[in-house]
C-alpha positions as CSV (number, residue, x, y, z in Angstrom):
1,X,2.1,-9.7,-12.4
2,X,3.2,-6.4,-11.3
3,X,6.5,-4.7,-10.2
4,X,7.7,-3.8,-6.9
5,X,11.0,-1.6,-5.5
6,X,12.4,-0.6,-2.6
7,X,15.1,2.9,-2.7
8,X,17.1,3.8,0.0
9,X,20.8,2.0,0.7
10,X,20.2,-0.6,3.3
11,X,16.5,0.1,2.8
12,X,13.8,-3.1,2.7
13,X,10.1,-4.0,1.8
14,X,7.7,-6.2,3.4
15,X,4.1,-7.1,1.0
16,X,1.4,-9.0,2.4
17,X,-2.1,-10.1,3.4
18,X,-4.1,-9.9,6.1
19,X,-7.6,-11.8,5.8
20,X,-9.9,-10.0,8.4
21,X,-7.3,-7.9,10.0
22,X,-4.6,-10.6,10.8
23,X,-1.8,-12.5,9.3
24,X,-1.8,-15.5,7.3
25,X,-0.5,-18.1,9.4
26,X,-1.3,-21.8,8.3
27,X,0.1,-23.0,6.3
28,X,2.2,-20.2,6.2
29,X,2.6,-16.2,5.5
30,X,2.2,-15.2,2.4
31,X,4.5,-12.2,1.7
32,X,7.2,-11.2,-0.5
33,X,10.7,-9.1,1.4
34,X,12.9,-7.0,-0.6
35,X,16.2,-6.0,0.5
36,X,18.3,-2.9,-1.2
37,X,21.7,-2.6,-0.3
38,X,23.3,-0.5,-3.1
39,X,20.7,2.5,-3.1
40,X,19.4,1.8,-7.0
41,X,15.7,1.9,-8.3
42,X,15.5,-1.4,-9.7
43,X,12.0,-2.5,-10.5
44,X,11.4,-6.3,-9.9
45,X,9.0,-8.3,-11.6
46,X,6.5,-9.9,-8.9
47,X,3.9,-11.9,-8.4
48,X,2.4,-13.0,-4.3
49,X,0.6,-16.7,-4.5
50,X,-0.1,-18.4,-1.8
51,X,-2.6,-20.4,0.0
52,X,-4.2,-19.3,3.5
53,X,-6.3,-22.2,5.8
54,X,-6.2,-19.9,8.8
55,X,-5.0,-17.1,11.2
56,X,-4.2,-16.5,14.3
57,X,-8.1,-16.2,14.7
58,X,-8.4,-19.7,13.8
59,X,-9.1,-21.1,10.1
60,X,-10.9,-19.6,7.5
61,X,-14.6,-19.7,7.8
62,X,-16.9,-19.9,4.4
63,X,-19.1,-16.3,4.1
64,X,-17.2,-12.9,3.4
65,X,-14.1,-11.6,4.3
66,X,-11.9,-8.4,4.1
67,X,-8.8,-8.5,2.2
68,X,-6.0,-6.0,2.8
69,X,-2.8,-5.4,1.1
70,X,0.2,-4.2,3.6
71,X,3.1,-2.8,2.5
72,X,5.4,-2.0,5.4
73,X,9.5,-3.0,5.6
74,X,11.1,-6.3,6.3
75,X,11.9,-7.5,10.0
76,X,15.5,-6.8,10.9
77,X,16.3,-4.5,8.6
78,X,15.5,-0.6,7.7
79,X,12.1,0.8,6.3
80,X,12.9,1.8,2.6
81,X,10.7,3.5,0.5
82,X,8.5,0.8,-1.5
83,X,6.6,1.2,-4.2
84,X,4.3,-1.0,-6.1
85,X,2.5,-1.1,-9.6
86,X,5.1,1.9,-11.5
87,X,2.7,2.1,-14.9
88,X,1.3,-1.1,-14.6
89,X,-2.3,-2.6,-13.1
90,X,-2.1,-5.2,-10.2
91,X,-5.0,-7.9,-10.0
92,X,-6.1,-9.3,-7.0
93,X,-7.7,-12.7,-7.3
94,X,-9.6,-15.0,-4.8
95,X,-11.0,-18.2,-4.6
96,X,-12.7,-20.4,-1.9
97,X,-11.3,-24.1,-2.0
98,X,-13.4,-27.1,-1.2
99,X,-12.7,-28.6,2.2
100,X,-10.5,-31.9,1.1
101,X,-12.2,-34.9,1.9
């Protein structure tokens, strides 16, 4: 686990993946929104799961893929300033599953 935060009243925090330059979509995103509405520098505990079959390229083929990180702000509502990892170590981890048969 890490930490994440987002300063700035009314400010907001968007993290996700993208696997090969786009978007998670099946079976869904995979991203974690944080909203701040009173201004303070609370840092959350966190931790992003999920499971990604495919993209908006079409599923996920076996062989090697980039994995990227984005941090940008929630839809609807204003970019904050968000941080990740204040004096702590984030670990990515990621494993291929066996087609289901």
């Amino acid at each position: 686990s890490s930490n994440i935060r987002v300063m700035g009243r009314g400010g907001s925090g968007r993290w996700y993946f993208k696997i090969d330059g786009h978007e998670c979509s099946k079976p869904s995103k995979i991203d974690i929104s944080v909203y701040n509405g009173d201004g303070a520098n609370d840092l959350d505990p966190s931790v992003l799961l999920g499971i990604c079959e495919g993209t908006a390229a079409g599923p996920i083929q076996k062989g090697t893929h980039t994995i990227t990180v984005i941090v940008g702000h929630a839809r609807g509502h204003g970019d904050g300033d968000a941080y990740s990892n204040w004096d702590s170590t984030s670990l990515m981890e990621v494993q291929e599953m066996c087609p289901q048969f």
